[in-house]
C-alpha positions as CSV (number, residue, x, y, z in Angstrom):
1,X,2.8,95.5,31.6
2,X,6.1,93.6,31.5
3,X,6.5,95.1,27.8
4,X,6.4,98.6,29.4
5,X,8.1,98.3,31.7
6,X,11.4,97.2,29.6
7,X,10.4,99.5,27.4
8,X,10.8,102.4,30.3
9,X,14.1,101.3,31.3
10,X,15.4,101.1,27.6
11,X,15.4,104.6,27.3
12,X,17.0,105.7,30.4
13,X,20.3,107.4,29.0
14,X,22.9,105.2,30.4
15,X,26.0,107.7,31.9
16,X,28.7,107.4,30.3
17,X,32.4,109.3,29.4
18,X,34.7,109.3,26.2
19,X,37.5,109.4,28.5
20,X,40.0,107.1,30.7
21,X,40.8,108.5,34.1
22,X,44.0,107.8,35.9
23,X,47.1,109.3,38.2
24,X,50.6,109.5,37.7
25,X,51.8,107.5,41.2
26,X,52.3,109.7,44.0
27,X,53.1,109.5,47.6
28,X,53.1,112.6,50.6
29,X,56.6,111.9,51.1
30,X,59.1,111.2,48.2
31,X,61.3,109.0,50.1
32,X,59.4,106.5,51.6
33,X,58.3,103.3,48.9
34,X,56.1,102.0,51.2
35,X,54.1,105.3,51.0
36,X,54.1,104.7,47.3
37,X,53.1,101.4,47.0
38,X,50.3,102.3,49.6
39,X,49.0,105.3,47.2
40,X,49.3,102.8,44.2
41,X,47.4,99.7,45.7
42,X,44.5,102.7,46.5
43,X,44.5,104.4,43.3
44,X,44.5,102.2,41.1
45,X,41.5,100.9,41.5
46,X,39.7,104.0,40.8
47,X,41.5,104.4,37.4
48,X,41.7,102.5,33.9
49,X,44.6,104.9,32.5
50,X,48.2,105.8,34.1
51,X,50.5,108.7,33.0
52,X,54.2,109.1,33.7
53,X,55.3,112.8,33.3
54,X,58.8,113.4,34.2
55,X,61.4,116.0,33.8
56,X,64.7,114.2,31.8
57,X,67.5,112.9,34.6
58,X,69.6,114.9,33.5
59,X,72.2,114.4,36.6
60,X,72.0,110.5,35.8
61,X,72.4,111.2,31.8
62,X,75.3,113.7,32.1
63,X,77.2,111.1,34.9
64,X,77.1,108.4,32.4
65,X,74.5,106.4,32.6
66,X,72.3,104.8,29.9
67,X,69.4,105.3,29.5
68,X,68.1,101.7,28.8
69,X,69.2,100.8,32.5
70,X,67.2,104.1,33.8
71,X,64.1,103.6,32.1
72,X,64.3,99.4,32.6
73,X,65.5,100.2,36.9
74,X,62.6,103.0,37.3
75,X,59.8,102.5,35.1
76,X,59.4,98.8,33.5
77,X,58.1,97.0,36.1
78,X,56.0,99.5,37.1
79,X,54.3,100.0,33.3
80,X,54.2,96.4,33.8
81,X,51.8,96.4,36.9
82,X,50.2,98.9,34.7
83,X,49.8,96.3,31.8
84,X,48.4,93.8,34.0
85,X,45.4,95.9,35.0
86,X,44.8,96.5,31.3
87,X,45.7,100.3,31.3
88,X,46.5,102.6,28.6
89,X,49.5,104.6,29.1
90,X,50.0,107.8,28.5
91,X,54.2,109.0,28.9
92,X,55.4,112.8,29.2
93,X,59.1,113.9,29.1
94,X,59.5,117.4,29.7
95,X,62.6,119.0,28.3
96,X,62.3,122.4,30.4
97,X,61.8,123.1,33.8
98,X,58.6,121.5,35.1
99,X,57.9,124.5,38.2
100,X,59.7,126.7,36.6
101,X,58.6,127.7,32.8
102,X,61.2,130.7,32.8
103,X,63.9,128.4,33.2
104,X,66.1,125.2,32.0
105,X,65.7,122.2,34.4
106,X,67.7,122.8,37.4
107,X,70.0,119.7,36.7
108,X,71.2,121.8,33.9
109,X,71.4,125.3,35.4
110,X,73.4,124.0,38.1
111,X,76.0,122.5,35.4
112,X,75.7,125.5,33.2
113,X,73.9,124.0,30.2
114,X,71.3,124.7,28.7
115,X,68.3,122.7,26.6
116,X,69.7,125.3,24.2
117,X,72.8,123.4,23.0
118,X,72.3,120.8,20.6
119,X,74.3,118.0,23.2
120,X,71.7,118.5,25.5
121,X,69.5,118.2,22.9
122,X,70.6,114.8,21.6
123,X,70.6,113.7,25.6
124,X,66.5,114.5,25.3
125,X,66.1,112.6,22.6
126,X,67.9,109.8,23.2
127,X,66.0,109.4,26.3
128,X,62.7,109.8,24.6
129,X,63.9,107.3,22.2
130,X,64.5,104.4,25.1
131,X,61.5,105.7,27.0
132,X,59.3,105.1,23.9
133,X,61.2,101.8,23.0
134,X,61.5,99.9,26.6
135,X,57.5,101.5,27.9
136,X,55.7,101.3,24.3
137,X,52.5,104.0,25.3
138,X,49.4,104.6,23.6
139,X,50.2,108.1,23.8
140,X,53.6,110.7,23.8
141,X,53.8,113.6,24.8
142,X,57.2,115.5,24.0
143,X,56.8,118.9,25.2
144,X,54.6,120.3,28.1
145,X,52.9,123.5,28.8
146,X,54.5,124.9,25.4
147,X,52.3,128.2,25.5
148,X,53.6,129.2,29.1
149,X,57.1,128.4,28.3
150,X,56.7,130.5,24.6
151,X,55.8,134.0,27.1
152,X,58.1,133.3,30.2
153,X,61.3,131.9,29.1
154,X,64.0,133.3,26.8
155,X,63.9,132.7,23.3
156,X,67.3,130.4,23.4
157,X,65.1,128.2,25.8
158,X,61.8,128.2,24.0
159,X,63.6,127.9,20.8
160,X,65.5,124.4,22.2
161,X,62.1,122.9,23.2
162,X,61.0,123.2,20.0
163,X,63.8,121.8,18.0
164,X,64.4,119.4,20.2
165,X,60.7,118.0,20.4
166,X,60.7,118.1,16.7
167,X,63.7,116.2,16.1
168,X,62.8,113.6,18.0
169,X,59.2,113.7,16.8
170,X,60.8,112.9,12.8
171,X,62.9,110.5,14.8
172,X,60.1,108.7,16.5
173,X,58.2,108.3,13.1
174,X,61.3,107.0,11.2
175,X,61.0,104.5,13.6
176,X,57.5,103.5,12.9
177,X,56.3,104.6,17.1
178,X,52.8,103.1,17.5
179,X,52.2,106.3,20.7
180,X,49.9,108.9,19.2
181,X,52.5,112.2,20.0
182,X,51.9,115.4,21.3
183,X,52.4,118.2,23.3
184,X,50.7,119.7,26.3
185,X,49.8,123.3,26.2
186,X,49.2,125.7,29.8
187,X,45.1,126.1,29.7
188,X,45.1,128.8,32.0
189,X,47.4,130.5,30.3
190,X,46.2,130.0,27.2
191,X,42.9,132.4,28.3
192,X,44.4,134.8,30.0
193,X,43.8,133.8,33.6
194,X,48.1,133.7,34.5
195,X,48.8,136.9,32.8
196,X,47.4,139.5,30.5
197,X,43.6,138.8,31.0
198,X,43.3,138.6,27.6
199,X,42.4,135.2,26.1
200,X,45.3,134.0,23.2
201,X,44.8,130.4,22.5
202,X,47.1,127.9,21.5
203,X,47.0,128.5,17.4
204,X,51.0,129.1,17.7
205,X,51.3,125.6,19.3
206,X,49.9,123.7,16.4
207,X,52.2,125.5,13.9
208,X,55.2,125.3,16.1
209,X,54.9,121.7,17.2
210,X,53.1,120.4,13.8
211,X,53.8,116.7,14.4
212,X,50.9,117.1,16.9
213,X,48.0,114.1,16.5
214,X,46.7,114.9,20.1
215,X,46.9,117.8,21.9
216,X,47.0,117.7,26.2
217,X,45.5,120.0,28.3
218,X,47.1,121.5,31.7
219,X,44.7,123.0,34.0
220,X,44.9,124.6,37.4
221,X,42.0,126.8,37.4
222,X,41.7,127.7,41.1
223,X,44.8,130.0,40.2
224,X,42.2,131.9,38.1
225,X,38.6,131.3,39.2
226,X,37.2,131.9,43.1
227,X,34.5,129.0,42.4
228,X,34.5,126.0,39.7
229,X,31.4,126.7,37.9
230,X,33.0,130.2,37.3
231,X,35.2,128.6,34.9
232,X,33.4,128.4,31.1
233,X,31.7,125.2,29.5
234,X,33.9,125.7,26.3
235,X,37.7,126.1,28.7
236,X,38.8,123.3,26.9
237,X,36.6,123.1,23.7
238,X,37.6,127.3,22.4
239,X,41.4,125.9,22.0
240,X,41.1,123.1,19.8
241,X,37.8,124.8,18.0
242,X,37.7,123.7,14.4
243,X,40.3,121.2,14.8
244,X,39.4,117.2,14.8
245,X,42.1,116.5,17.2
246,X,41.9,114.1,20.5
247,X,42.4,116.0,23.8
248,X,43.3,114.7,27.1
249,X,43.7,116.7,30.7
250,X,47.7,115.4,31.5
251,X,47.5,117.1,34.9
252,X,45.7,120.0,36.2
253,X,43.6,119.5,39.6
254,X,42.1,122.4,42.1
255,X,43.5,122.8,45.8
256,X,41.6,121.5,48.6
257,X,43.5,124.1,50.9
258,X,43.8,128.4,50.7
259,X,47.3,129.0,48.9
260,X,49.0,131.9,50.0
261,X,51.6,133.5,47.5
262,X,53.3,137.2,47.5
263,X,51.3,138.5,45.2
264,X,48.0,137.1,45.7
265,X,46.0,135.0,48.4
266,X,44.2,131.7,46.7
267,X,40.7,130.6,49.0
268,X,40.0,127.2,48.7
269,X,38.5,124.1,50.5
270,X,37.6,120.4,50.5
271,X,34.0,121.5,49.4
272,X,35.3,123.2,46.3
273,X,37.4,120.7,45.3
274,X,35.0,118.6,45.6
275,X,32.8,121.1,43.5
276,X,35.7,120.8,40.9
277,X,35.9,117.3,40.2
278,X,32.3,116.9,39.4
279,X,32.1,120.4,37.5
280,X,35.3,119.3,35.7
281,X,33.5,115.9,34.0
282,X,31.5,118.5,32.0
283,X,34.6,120.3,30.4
284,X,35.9,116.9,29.7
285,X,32.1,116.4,27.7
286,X,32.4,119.4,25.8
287,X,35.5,118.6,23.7
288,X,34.8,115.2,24.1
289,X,38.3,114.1,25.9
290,X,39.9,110.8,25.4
291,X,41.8,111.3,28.5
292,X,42.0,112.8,32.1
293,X,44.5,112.8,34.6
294,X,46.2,114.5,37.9
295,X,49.7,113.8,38.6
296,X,49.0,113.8,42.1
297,X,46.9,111.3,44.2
298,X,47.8,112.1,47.6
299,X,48.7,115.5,49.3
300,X,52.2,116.2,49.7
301,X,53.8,116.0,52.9
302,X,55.6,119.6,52.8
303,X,57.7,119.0,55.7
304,X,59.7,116.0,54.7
305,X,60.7,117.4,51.2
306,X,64.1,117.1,49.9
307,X,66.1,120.3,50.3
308,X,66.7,120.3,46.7
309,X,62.8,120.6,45.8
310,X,61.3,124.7,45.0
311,X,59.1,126.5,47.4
312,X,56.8,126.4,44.5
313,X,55.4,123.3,45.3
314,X,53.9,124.4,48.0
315,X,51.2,125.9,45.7
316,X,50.4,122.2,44.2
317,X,50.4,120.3,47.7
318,X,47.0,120.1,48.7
319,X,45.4,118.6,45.1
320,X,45.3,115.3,46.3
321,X,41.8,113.0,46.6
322,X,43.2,111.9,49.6
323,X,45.5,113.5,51.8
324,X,49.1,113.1,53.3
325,X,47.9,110.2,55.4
326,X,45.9,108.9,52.8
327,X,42.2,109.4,54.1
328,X,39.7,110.3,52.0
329,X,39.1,113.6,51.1
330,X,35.7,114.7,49.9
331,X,36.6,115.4,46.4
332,X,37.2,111.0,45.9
333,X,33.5,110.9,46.1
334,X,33.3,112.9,42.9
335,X,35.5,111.1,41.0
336,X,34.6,107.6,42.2
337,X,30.9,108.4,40.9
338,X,32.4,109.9,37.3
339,X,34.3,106.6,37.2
340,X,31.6,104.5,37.7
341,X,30.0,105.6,34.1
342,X,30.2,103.4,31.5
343,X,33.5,104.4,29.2
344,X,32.4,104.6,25.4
């Protein structure tokens, strides 16, 4: 009987995932550390991956400042905390505008330069350099949302991201990088769901950004889709079809909150982002991610943001697991249990 019964329990399929989970840190209010430190003591115990994804400073760049001492005063010890839970780190610097695909990064319109000219693209790369250099990720993205940015923005824009990210990609392997690099293309996009309704993949990515050894995926489907289970099994899978290439979700998330815009009203509640998070672990199966991650871990307090911040965010506030006083939302029961399986 005691042979049996092992024998039984051998078989059960233990659960498992092919993929790391994490957050980039996050608080509901931007200027408050002790928020942030709250959000990161909470967090990160629900997460054995973290992703940094930040637009270059390009105020602190063009005022003279290196950027050894930026990346050293805002990110080291941080990675370091990072290092001493035994994460793997993912690091994204976006070279465009990171609400805005139409545009250059408001630093830069506001000085009237442009990712365009060749200065600001030695600034970028310099930056990715140190960032690479001083951090040392697993993984490097240089570009995001590259399909979005290809339709919206003007060719002089598009056409910068590209050299730019490509320069610094030859760069980067000159100098022997151990971080897997890649780009991040708009998922959404990429079938139609943002404009068109026709699908149109991501083919032009991999020939435009052919450095590529990983692709990452960005993915706010409630923009598209009334329900989660709406969305199809292959969302991910159809873009990188035929290709043996790692994938990873670098942010993405669905509202727990209705999102009203001019154009269009967005329904949404806690129960279907709850619905997401679980539906979501499937997707991730299906192209057999290495990674998944949302930039946000807590609401965002919208009535304590920086004047300087777009209305735009509005539509990105509520994607939180917990919300802007950091209780529970429903959707951290989803995740905790897809954390729990065993990663492979």
């Amino acid at each position: 009987m005691s042979f049996l019964l092992f024998s039984c329990d051998s078989d059960e399929k233990v659960p498992s995932r092919s993929y790391r989970m994490g957050f980039q840190n996050s608080a509901p209010r931007f200027d408050n550390l002790d928020l942030f430190l709250q959000s990161l003591a909470i967090w990160t115990t629900r997460a054995d991956a973290a992703i940094i994804s930040t637009e270059v400073p390009w105020e602190k760049m063009l005022g003279g400042e290196k950027p050894e001492d930026y990346v050293v005063n805002n990110y080291k010890s941080l990675v370091e905390y990072y290092r001493s839970k035994n994460f793997e780190l993912w690091v994204y610097v976006d070279p465009q505008n990171g609400l805005d695909r139409a545009s250059d990064a408001l630093e830069l319109v506001e000085v009237g330069k442009s990712i365009a000219q060749p200065e600001m693209q030695e600034i970028y790369r310099r930056f990715v350099v140190v960032m690479d250099s001083v951090l040392k990720p697993e993984h490097l993205g240089l570009a995001l949302e590259t399909n979005l940015i290809r339709t919206i923005s003007t060719p002089a824009i598009y056409n910068g991201v590209r050299q730019a990210a490509n320069d610094v990609a030859e760069e980067l392997l000159v100098r022997n990088t151990d971080a897997k690099l890649s780009v991040s293309v708009q998922v959404d996009h990429a079938w139609g769901r943002l404009i068109g309704g026709v699908y149109k993949g991501v083919e032009e990515d991999f020939t435009d950004f052919p450095f590529m050894e990983e692709v990452g995926l960005s993915s706010y489907p409630y923009f598209g889709y009334d329900e989660p289970e709406e969305i199809p099994l292959d969302y991910y899978s159809r873009l990188v079809g035929g290709k043996i290439i790692p994938s990873f979700v670098t942010e993405g998330g669905w509202s727990s909150q209705p999102i009203v815009t001019p154009d269009r009203n967005f329904f949404s509640s806690d129960q279907l982002q709850k619905e997401y998070i679980a539906y979501h672990s499937e997707l991730l199966d299906e192209v057999k991610a290495i990674g998944w991650f949302q930039l946000t871990f807590t609401d965002i307090n919208l009535y304590n943001l920086p004047p300087d911040v777009p209305e735009i965010i509005a539509y990105f506030a509520y994607l939180g697991l917990v919300d802007a006083s950091l209780f529970d939302k429903p959707a951290i029961e989803a995740w905790d249990e897809n954390f729990k399986k065993t990663l492979k």
